[in-house]
C-alpha positions, 0 to 999 in steps of 0.5 A, spaced: 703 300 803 705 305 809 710 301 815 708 302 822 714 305 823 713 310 817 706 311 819 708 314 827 713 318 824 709 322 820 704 322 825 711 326 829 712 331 824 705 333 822 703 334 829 709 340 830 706 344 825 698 344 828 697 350 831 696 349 839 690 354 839 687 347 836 687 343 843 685 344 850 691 344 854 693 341 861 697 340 866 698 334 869 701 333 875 702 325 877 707 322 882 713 324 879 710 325 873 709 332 870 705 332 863 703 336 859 696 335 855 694 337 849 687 334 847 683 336 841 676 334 845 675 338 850 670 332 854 676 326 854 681 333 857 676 334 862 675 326 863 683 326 864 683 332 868 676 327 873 679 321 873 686 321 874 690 322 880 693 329 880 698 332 886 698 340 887 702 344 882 708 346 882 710 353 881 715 351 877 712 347 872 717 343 868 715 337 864 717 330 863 712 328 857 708 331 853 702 328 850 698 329 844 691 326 844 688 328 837 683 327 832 683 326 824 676 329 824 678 336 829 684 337 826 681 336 819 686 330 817 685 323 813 682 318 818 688 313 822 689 309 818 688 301 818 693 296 820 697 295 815 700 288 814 695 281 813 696 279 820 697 283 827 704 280 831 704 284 837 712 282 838 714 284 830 711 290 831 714 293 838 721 291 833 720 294 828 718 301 833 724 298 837 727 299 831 726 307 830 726 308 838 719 308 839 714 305 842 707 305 839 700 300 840 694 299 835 686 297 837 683 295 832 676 297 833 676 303 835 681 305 830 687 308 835 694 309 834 699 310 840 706 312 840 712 314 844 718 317 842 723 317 848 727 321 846 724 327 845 718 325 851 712 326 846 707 321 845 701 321 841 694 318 841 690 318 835 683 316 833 678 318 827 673 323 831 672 325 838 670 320 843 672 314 838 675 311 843 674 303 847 669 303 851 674 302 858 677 308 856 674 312 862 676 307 868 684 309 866 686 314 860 692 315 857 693 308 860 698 306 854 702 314 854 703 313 862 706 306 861 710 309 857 713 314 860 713 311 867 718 305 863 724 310 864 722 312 871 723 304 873 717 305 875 711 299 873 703 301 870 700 295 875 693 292 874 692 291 882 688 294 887 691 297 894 689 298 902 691 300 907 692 304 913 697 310 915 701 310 909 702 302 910 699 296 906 697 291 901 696 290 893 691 285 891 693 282 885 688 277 880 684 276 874 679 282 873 673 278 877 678 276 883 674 280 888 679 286 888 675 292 886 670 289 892 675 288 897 677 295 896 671 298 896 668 294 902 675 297 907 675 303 905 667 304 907 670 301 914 676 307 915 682 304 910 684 307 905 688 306 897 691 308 892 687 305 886 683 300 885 684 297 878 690 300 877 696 303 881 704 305 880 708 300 882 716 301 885 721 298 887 728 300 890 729 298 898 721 296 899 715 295 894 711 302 894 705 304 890 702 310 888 695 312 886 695 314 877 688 313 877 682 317 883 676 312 881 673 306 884 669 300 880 664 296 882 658 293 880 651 294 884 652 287 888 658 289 891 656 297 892 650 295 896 653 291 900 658 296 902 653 303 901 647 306 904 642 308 900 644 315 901 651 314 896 647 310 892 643 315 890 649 320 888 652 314 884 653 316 876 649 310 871 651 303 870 658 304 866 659 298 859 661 293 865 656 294 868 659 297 873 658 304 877 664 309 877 665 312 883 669 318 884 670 322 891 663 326 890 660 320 890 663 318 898 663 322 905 670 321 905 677 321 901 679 314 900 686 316 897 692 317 899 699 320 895 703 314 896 703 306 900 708 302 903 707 295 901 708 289 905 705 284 902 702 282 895 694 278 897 690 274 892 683 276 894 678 269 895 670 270 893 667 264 897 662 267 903 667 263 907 665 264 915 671 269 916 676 272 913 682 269 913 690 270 911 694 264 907 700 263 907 702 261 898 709 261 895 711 267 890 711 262 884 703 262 886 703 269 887 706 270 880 701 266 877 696 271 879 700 278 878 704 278 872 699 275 866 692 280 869 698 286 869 702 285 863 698 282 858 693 290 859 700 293 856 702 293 849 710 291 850 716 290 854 713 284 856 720 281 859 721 287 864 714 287 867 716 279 868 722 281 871 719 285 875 713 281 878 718 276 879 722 282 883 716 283 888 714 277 889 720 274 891 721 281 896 713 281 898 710 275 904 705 273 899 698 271 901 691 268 899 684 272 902 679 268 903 673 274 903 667 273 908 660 276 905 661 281 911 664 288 909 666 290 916 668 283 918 673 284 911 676 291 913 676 288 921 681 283 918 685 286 914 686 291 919 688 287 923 694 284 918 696 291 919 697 292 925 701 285 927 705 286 920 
């Protein structure tokens, strides 16, 4: 029975000596991040190249990682194989990589190994056959790989959504369901703007900064109508596995995001049809109650430091509830006016 340390090396060695000729090659150009992408499918290389955030490239491109995104079936190898032990302990396994000095992940069903070698900076997503991937996978590709090369930037993957206005703003935090994705749909249609609605890099140094990973939105039909008109409705894409729509620039009359947002408060969305909008003040043990689980529990380790961030954050941030109105504009209006006085 293979170990998972030895399966991750050999997946190491085996992929120096395919050919390049076999991929579909990509620069990725993210905040302080330069990847190069090698996929053997060329639909999930252009689903990272629609979906992930990109600054202009350098004329001097250099990378900082390289990413290999392969398949048994292209490739011609044997299929990944099966989790090999009788049950799977998450934080024995990330020991046993810790070990080696590696980072890996493993789901189960689909089949997906991820690994990462710090040292080297290459990581490897690798999976039975083209587009044998989880069916959240287009809301944040390369999600695991981007973790992980932005762990050694002391910069943090974070499951929250942002608004804002004129490069200052907020980060919404909480449970899938919170009322982010809604909050940040219904101010940017009002005039704010963000850096992610799910996901965005967190960094924290004199002041809390975000910055966008990720140039698409999520929303169910619900929350779309009460925010678009029918004219943008009409262009959005089909319902994805969540029911949701996944709205990217093409689908609005405007650009929503912004290359970076200084934070200056972490808020907790409230649904309720309240009469009106309104900001409350609650303690950082609250507001860590919130952040940490949604943000490090998406994440397959380094579950400690994520924890000792979050605390970091909420301990820096004003930390606030929102109770949200059912009126867009009067949910944009409000926020706006945070900003304005804060």
């Amino acid at each position: 029975m293979y170990k998972i340390d030895v399966i991750a090396r050999e997946c190491f060695d085996k992929i120096n000596d395919v050919d390049k000729s076999c991929f579909t090659a990509q620069h990725l150009c993210l905040p302080s991040l330069n990847v190069d992408l090698y996929c053997t499918d060329s639909a999930y290389s252009e689903m990272c190249i629609k979906n992930i955030y990109q600054q202009n490239l350098p004329t001097d491109w250099q990378p900082d990682a390289t990413f290999y995104c392969i398949d048994s079936e292209s490739l011609d190898w044997s299929p990944p194989p099966p989790w090999p032990y009788k049950e799977y302990d998450r934080r024995a396994a990330n020991q046993i990589y810790a070990e080696q000095g590696l980072h890996g992940a493993y789901m189960h069903d689909p089949r997906v190994w991820q690994f990462y070698d710090p040292q080297k900076k290459i990581a490897i997503q690798w999976i039975r056959r083209p587009g044998c991937l989880p069916l959240w996978e287009s809301g944040g590709p390369l999600r695991t790989l981007l973790h992980w090369a932005y762990l050694e930037k002391q910069k943090r993957l974070c499951h929250a959504a942002t608004l804002g206005n004129k490069n200052k703003g907020i980060v919404l935090v909480g449970a899938g369901g919170s009322g982010k994705s809604g909050t940040t749909l219904a101010g940017i249609i009002h005039g704010l703007k963000t850096v992610g609605d799910d996901y965005c890099l967190l960094d924290y140094h004199e002041s809390v900064c975000a910055y966008p990973l990720y140039e698409i939105l999520k929303q169910d039909h619900a929350g779309v109508k009460r925010t678009l008109d029918h004219e943008h409705m009409q262009k959005l894409p089909s319902l994805n596995w969540q029911k949701k729509y996944e709205i990217h620039n093409e689908n609005l009359a405007f650009q929503p995001f912004i290359p970076r947002m200084q934070i200056t408060a972490l808020v907790i969305p409230q649904i309720g049809n309240f009469k009106r909008s309104q900001f409350f003040e609650i303690s950082p043990a609250y507001a860590m109650r919130a952040f940490a689980p949604s943000s490090i529990f998406q994440l397959p380790d380094s579950e400690e430091e994520g924890i000792a961030f979050s605390a970091k954050i909420c301990r820096h941030l004003p930390c606030l509830t929102l109770h949200l109105s059912s009126d867009a504009e009067e949910i944009s209006d409000c926020i706006k006016g945070y900003l304005n006085t804060n």
